[in-house]
C-alpha positions, 0 to 999 in steps of 0.5 A: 841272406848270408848272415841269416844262413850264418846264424841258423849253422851256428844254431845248429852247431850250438845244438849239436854241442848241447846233445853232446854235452848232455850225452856225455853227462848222462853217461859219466853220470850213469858209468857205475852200470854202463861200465864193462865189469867182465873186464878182468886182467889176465895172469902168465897162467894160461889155463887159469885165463882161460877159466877166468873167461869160460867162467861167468861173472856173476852180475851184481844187478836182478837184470842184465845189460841188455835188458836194462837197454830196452828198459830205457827205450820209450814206450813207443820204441819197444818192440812186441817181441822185446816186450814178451822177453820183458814179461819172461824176465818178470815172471822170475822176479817174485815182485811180479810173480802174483800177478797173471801173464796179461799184466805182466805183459802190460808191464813190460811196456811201460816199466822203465830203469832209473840209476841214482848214486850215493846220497840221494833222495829218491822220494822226499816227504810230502812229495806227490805220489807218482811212482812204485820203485823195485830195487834191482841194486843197492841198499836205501835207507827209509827215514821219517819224521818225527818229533825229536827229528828225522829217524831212520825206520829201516833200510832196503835192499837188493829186492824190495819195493816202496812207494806202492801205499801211497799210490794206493790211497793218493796221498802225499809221500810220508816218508823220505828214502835215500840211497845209500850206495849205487842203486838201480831201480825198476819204475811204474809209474802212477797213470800205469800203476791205476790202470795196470796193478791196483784193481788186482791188489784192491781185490786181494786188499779185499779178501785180506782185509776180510780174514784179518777182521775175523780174527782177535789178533788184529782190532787195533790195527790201523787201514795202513797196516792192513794195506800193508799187510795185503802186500805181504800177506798171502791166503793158502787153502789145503785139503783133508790131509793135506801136509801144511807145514813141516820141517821141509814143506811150507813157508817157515817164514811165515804165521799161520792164522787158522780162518776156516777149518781145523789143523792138527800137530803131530809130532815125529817122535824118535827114540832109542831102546836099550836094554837095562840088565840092572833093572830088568826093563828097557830105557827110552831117550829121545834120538836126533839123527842130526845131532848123531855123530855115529850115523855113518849114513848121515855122514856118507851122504853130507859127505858126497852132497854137491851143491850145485851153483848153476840156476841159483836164484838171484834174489834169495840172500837179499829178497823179501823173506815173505815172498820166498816159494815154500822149499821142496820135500828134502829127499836125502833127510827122508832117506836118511830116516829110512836108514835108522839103526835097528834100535831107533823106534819112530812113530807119529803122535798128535799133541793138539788141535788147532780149530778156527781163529787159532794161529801156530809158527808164531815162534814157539818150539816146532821142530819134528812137528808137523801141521796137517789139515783136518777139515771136510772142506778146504782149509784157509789160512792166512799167512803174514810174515813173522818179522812183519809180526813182531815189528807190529810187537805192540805190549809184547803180545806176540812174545807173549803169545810165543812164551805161552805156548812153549810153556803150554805145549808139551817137551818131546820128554813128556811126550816119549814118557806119555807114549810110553805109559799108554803103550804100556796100558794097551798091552797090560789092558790087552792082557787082562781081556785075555785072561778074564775070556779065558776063564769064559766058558762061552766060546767068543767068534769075534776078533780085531779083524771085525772090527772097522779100521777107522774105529780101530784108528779113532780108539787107538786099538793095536793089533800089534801085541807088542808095538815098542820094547816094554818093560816085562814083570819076568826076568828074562828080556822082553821080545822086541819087534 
């Protein structure tokens, strides 16, 4: 009986030193994260300590240490209130923010954090399929084998996910990832993945798969990328009118691809009038406010500009370039053009249309343009990541497709001298109806205000005599606006 109790307490010692041995390697072995890195040595200055404690540290990590405790709490142990604070902590990650409140939420249950250190092997090819892993921190390498051996394809960062295509289509992992530094990762794994994300990125696999199809660009595309393509690419639709890109609106990152009604590009054209008293007519040369280094204005506001550090998002230097939300309408350049010196003249002029299968910001010259819907309907467009583009540069073609459109696509040179020579012809056009009605006997009751504004706009007819400085066949200078 004593030797029976003898046994069962040195059992249980035994278990009590396993649970500390492995408590102890699991924290030596995870101490890159559970380390205190607020901890900084303070200095004799005392106002400068008490900077170093007000200020606070920026964290290397897309999540807090709180919020990796409860990632590494088991599915049954997570509260409904630490789930709900979970799903408002995905909601600000750009991985999750296509997905609705509900699964979000679903997420937050069963997600969890994973740490590796340098120099291991995350996924191993030919590996079974069995989870989706967003980068949190750190830089892995993707590799792949080929012929001539294991080729290194690219390297991810703080921000980016893998492994989603292979669960997709239930296949063996085809390519190995390795870690090249600290990394953290946040895991779903593959019963979850099914249940929770697929049918919604089935559904947009979908409608993807569907635009790209109508499209020439895209007959020698394989399923894969396709599938890949439903990950970054994204449907946009716009109303009549409505601004798609420009130099402050828009995706700039991103190619458009027309499915579904009709774009127009327009261009801001700006330019300065100077008087030639040699030639006794007006010269034109093509202004840039931004390359002016006489605008006082310009220089007054960058100046006073403060860029504020606070609510900066954590994932803009290292994110995905195709999931960055379009940025907002930049008021201080709108404000800035307001303030124009008086011999600057600005207008909007449309250089060409772009209808269904045609496709714009491929890399060609965009700058002071702007693309606007033109459409009864809604305007769809698809929209694919520019990189993701040219690494899929196949004999060149989008190079190509750029080269051919900046050569085909009119200078803001050959724009001023053709909004020039039509202005001209309007008022020269305007002045010899003048002259042959007056030598009409007939008295005419019609004028410009008979006429509708739209067919006033669809045939440029100006009620403005002068609308910009012209040349004049009299010496004296012409009259300005």
């Amino acid at each position: 009986m004593e030797d029976q109790k003898e046994e069962r307490q040195i059992r249980r010692v035994v278990k009590i030193r396993r649970i500390f041995k492995s408590c102890i390697r699991l924290a030596y072995f995870n101490a890159y994260w559970l380390m205190d890195e607020g901890w900084r040595d303070s200095g004799p200055s005392f106002m400068k300590n008490i900077r170093v404690l007000v200020i606070k540290k920026k964290s290397r990590s897309l999540v807090t240490f709180q919020q990796k405790a409860i990632l590494n709490k088991p599915e049954e142990d997570r509260t409904e209130e630490e789930r709900r604070y979970l799903s408002n902590v995905f909601e600000g990650m750009r991985c999750f923010k296509r997905y609705p409140e509900e699964t979000r939420r679903r997420l937050a249950a069963v997600a969890a954090f994973a740490y590796f250190p340098p120099k291991r092997y995350v996924l191993r090819t030919g590996d079974p399929p069995y989870g989706w892993y967003y980068i949190l921190d750190g830089k892995v390498s993707i590799r792949r084998k080929g012929e001539t051996g294991v080729k290194e394809i690219q390297i991810y960062e703080k921000g980016y996910t893998f492994g989603e295509i292979d669960l997709l289509y239930d296949k063996p992992r085809s390519r190995s990832v390795i870690t090249l530094t600290h990394c953290e990762f946040l895991v779903i794994q593959k019963e979850h993945f099914d249940s929770i994300i697929k049918d919604t990125v089935m559904r947009h696999y979908s409608i993807i798969t569907s635009h790209m199809k109508q499209l020439p660009y895209f007959d020698q595309y394989s399923d894969e990328d396709y599938l890949e393509a439903c990950l970054v690419g994204k449907v946009k639709e716009f109303e009549h009118d409505e601004l798609v890109l420009g130099d402050d609106v828009g995706y700039s990152q991103f190619t458009y691809f027309i499915v579904k009604g009709n774009i127009n590009i327009i261009h801001h054209l700006m330019f300065k009038t100077a008087w030639n008293e040699k030639r006794q007519k007006y010269d034109y040369k093509i202004y840039d406010p931004f390359e002016d280094p006489k605008n006082p204005y310009f220089v007054k506001k960058l100046d006073s500009v403060e860029v504020p550090d606070t609510g900066m998002d954590k994932e803009k230097d290292v994110k995905y370039v195709w999931d960055t939300p379009p940025p907002v309408v930049d008021y201080f350049q709108m404000e800035m053009v307001k303030k124009l010196p008086d011999d600057i003249h600005t207008c909007f002029v449309r250089i060409y249309k772009l209808t269904e299968t045609a496709c714009f910001n491929i890399g060609e010259h965009l700058k002071h343009r702007f693309a606007v819907a033109e459409t009864i309907s809604n305007c769809v467009c698809l929209l694919l990541p520019r990189n993701w583009l040219y690494k899929r540069n196949t004999s060149f073609f989008w190079s190509r497709l750029t080269e051919f459109l900046n050569k085909r696509i009119p200078s803001d040179k050959l724009i001023l001298c053709e909004y020039v020579r039509m202005r001209k012809w309007e008022i020269e056009k305007k002045e010899m109806i003048s002259k042959l009605l007056s030598k009409s006997n007939r008295p005419q009751c019609n004028s410009i205000h008979n006429v509708p504004y739209s067919l006033r706009l669809r045939s440029n007819i100006a009620y403005n005599e002068q609308p910009c400085p012209t040349s004049s066949k009299k010496t004296r200078r012409p009259s300005r606006l």
